[in-house]
N, C-alpha and C positions, 0 to 999 in steps of 0.2 A: 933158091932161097938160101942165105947166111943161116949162121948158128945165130941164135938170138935174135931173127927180124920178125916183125910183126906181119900179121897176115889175118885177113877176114874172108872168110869164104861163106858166101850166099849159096842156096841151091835149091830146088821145087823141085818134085816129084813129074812125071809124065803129065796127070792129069790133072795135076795141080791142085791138088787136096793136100799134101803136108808139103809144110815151107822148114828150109832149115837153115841157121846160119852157125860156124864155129869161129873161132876167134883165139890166134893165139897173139901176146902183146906182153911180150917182158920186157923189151926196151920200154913200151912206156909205162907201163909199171915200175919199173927201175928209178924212172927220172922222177916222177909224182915223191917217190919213196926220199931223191936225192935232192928235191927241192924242197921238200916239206921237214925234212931233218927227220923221217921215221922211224920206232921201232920195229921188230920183225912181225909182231901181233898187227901194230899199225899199218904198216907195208901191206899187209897180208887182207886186212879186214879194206882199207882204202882201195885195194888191186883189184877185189872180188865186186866191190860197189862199182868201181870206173867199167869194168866186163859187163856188170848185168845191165848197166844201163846203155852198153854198146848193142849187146845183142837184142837187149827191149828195142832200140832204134831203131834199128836192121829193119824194122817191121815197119817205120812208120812211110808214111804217105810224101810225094815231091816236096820241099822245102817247110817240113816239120820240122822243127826242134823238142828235144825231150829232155826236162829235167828232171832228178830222184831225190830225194830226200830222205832219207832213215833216222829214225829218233828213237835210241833208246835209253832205260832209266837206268845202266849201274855205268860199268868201267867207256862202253860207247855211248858217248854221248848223241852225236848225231853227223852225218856223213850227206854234204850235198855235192853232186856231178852234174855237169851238163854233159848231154851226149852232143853230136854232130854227124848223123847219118850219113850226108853230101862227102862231108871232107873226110869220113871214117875217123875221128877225132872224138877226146874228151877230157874232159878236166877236172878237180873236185878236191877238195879239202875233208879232213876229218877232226871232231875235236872230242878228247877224252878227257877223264877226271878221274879221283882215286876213289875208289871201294868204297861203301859207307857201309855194308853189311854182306853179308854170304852172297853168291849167286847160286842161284836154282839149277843144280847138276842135268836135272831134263831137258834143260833146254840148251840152247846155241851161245855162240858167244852174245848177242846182239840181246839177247834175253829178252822181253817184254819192252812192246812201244807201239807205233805206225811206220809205214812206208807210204811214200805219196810220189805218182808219177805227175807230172803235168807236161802236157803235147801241146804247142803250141805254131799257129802260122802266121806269116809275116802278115796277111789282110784279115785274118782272123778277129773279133772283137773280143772273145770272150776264149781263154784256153782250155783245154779239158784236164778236169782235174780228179785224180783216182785216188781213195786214200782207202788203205784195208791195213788192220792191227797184225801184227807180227806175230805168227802162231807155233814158229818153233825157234827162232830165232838163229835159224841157218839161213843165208842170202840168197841161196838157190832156188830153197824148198819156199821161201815165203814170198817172191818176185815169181815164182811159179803159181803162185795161191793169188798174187794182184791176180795178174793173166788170166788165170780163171774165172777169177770173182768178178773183176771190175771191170774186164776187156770180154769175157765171156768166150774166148778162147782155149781149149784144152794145150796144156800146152807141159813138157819137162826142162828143166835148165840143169846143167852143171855145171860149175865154176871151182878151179883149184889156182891157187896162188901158193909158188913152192919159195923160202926166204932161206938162203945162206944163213951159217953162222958168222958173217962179217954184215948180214942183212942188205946182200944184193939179192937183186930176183934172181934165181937160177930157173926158172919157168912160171907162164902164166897163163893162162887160156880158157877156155867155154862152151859149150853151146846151148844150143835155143832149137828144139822141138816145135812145131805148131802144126794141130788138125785142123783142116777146116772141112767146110761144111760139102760134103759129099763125098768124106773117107769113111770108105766100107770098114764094118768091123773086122775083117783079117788083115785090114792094112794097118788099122788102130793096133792090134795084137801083135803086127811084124813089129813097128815101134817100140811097142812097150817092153818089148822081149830082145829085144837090142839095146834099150838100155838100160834093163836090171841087170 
């Protein structure tokens, strides 16, 4: 591996109860950054939406496609990506606006809104579609709380996007937790205690 290349690493457990993928990608965080004329906030909050919806992918089924959507009410407006499982690929724009009043120091940058997955297949008629309100307005913590809610998966994500003072990526990376159903509670605990 180069300094700077991209890499996705999938991986299951023995018995196949926790699935897990990581994800590091600052070239293409870099180029989204260098096509869309970003700021470093921009770079940052676009890099961490194009990740969560690589590693939400990582999960889906032979020739799914998964898009995301985030909508929120102050400084981000709203953030859509397509992922691309097959070709490990994704893409996505973001669009902001100026302040109109204070933001709510409690919570994340993305503050108050919805996120909405939709999975869809090429014979498919109808796609599935996930939508859950944004509860802390961090991308990790709330793409953690779909997964839960709407996928009914336990699952933890991390995602950090690190931006230059010239706002090139100097790293970008993720990963994606998932229990499933016949992981014993000391394996749930190995988990959880490796990533606090």
């Amino acid at each position: 591996m180069t300094e700077n290349s991209d890499l996705w690493i999938k991986c299951i457990a023995k018995a196949g109860n926790i699935h897990a993928t990581a994800i590091s990608a600052p070239r293409l965080i870099d180029e989204a950054r260098t096509r869309h004329n970003l700021s470093r906030i921009e770079t940052r909050i676009l890099g961490e939406s194009m990740l969560a919806a690589l590693l939400v992918s990582s999960t889906a089924k032979a020739d799914e496609h998964l898009s995301m959507s985030v909508k929120g009410d102050m400084f981000l407006k709203q953030v859509i990506v397509d992922a691309d499982p097959t070709a490990g690929t994704a893409r996505g724009f973001i669009i902001t606006k100026e302040l109109d009043r204070d933001i709510n120091t409690d919570l994340g940058p993305w503050q108050t809104g919805t996120l909405t997955m939709v999975r869809t297949k090429p014979n498919q008629k109808e796609p599935y579609v996930g939508t859950v309100p944004l509860i802390t307005g961090y991308m990790a913590k709330d793409v953690t709380f779909y997964l839960t809610q709407s996928e009914q998966i336990p699952s933890a994500m991390g995602l950090v996007v690190n931006v230059g003072e010239d706002r090139a990526v100097k790293s970008a990376g993720g990963f994606l937790v998932q229990v499933m159903p016949g992981a014993t509670p000391a394996e749930i605990k190995s988990v959880e205690d490796n990533i606090i």
